[in-house]
C-alpha positions as CSV (number, residue, x, y, z in Angstrom):
1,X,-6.3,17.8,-12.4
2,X,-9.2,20.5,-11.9
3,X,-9.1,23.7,-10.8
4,X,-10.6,22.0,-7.3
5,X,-8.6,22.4,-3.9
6,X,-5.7,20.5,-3.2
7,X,-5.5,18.8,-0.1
8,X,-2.0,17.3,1.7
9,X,-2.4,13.8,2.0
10,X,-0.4,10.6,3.3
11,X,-0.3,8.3,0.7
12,X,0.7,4.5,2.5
13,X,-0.4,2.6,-0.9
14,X,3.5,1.7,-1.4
15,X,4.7,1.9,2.7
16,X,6.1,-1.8,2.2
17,X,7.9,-1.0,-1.0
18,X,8.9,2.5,-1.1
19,X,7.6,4.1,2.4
20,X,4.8,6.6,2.6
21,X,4.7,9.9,1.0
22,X,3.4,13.1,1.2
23,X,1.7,14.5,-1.6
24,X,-0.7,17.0,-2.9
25,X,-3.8,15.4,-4.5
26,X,-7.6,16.6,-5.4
27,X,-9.5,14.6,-2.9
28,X,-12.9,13.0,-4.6
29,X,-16.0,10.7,-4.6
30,X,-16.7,11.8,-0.7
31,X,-12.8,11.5,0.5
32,X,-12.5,8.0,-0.9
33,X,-9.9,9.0,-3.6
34,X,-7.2,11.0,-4.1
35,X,-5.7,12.2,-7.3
36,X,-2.2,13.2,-7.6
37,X,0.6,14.0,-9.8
38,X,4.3,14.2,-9.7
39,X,6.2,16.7,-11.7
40,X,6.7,15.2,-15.3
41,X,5.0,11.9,-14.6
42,X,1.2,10.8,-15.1
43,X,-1.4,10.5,-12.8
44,X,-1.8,8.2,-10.0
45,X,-4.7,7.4,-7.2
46,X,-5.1,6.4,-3.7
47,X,-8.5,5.0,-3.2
48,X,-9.6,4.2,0.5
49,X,-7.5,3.2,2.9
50,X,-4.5,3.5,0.0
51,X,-4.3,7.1,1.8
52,X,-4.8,9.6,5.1
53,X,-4.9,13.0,5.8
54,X,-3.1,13.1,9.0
55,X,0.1,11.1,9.9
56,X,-0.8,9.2,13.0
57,X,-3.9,7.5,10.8
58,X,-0.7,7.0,7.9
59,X,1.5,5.2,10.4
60,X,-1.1,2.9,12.1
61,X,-1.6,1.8,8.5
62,X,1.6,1.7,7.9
63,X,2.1,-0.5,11.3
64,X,-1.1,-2.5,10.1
65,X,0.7,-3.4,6.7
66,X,4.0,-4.9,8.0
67,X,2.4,-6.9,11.0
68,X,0.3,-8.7,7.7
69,X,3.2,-8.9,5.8
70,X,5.3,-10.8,8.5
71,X,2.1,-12.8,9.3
72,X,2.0,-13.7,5.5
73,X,5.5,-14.6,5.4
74,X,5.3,-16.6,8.7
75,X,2.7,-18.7,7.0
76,X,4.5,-19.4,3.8
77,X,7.5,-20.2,6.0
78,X,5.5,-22.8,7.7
79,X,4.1,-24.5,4.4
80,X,7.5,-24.0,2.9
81,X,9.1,-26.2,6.2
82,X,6.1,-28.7,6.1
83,X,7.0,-29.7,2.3
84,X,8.7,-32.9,2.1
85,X,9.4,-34.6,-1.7
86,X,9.0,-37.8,-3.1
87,X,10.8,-38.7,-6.8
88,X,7.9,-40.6,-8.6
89,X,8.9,-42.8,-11.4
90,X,10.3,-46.1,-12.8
91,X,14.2,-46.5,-12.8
């Protein structure tokens, strides 16, 4: 990373999978990306809404996430219930 300011940011990329996180990250490209880096590990980005600089904006998205992830699964669960099988083929 630059020499730039580091700003605190909200990082909801990964809220369904391991939960949001705080981090310190250069902020970029008009505050549509964040770049960050853990101690000992590479670096990562948040691009867009993948990030937030204050926590009530992070946990709407977060919020926003899950209610798409059950409406997702609801769906498969429908298909999946609808499915019925047929065994094609001469005996």
């Amino acid at each position: 990373m630059s020499k730039q300011e580091l700003t605190e940011v909200i990082v909801t990329k990964y809220a369904l999978s391991k939960g949001p996180f705080k981090v310190l990250a250069e902020v970029s490209h008009g505050g549509s990306m964040a770049s960050y880096k853990f101690p000992g590990f590479y670096m990562a980005t948040a691009h867009g809404k993948d990030f937030w600089l204050n926590e009530a904006d992070a946990l709407a998205d977060c919020e926003r996430r899950r209610l798409a992830k059950i409406k997702a699964i609801e769906k498969q669960k429908k298909k999946l219930e609808s499915m019925t099988f047929l065994i094609e083929g001469a005996a």
